[in-house]
N, C-alpha and C positions, 0 to 999 in steps of 0.2 A: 596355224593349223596343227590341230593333233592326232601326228600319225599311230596310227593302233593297229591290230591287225587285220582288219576290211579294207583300209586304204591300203597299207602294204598290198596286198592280193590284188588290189584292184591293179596301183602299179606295176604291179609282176604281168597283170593280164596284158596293161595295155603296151606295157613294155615287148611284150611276147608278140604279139600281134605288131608290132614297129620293128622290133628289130631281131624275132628269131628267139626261141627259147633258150637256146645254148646262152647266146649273147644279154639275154636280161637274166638269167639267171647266176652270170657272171657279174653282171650290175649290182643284182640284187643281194648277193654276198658278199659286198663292199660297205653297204648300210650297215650301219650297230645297229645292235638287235632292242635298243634301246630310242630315246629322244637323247637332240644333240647335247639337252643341259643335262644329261647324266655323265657325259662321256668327260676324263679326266684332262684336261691342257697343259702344257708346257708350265706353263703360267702357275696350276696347280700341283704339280709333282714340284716345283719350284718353292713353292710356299710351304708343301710339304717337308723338305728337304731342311728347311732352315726349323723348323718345328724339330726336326725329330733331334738337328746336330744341336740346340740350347737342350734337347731333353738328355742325349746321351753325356754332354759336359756336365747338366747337375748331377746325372746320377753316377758320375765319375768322382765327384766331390763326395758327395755323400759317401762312395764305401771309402774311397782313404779317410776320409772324418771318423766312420763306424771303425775301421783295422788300427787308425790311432787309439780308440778310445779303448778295443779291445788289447791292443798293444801293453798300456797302461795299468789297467784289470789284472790282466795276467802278470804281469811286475808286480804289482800288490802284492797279488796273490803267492808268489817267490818269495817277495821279501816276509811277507808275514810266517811263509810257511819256514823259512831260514830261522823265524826268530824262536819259533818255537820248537826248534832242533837241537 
């Protein structure tokens, strides 16, 4: 079943009418405001988690790779300018 917001309402009415507006109203802001397969799991911040730590180790490699190669450049760029002094 797909909840949208007429069935919401409807729930809130017949909640309201069961057990008191206060108390379905308290119900009712426990539900995401969403359907359950949007809502993020354990499971997905998890899979998240290992995605983001392989992303921040390549791009850890990559600037020491990039600061040796500029490392290098610059020393060139010394020695060449030494020779011409």
């Amino acid at each position: 079943m797909i909840i949208d917001d007429r069935v919401r309402r409807q729930m809130y009415q017949d909640l309201e009418q069961a057990i008191g507006a206060r108390s379905a109203e308290a119900l009712m802001a426990h539900l995401p405001p969403v359907g359950w397969a949007d809502v993020a799991t354990k499971r997905d911040l998890d899979a998240l988690r290992g995605e983001l730590r392989a992303e921040v180790a390549n791009l850890g490699r990559t600037v020491i790779f990039t600061n040796i190669a500029c490392m290098i450049g610059v020393g060139g760029l010394v020695l060449a300018a030494a020779q011409l002094a």
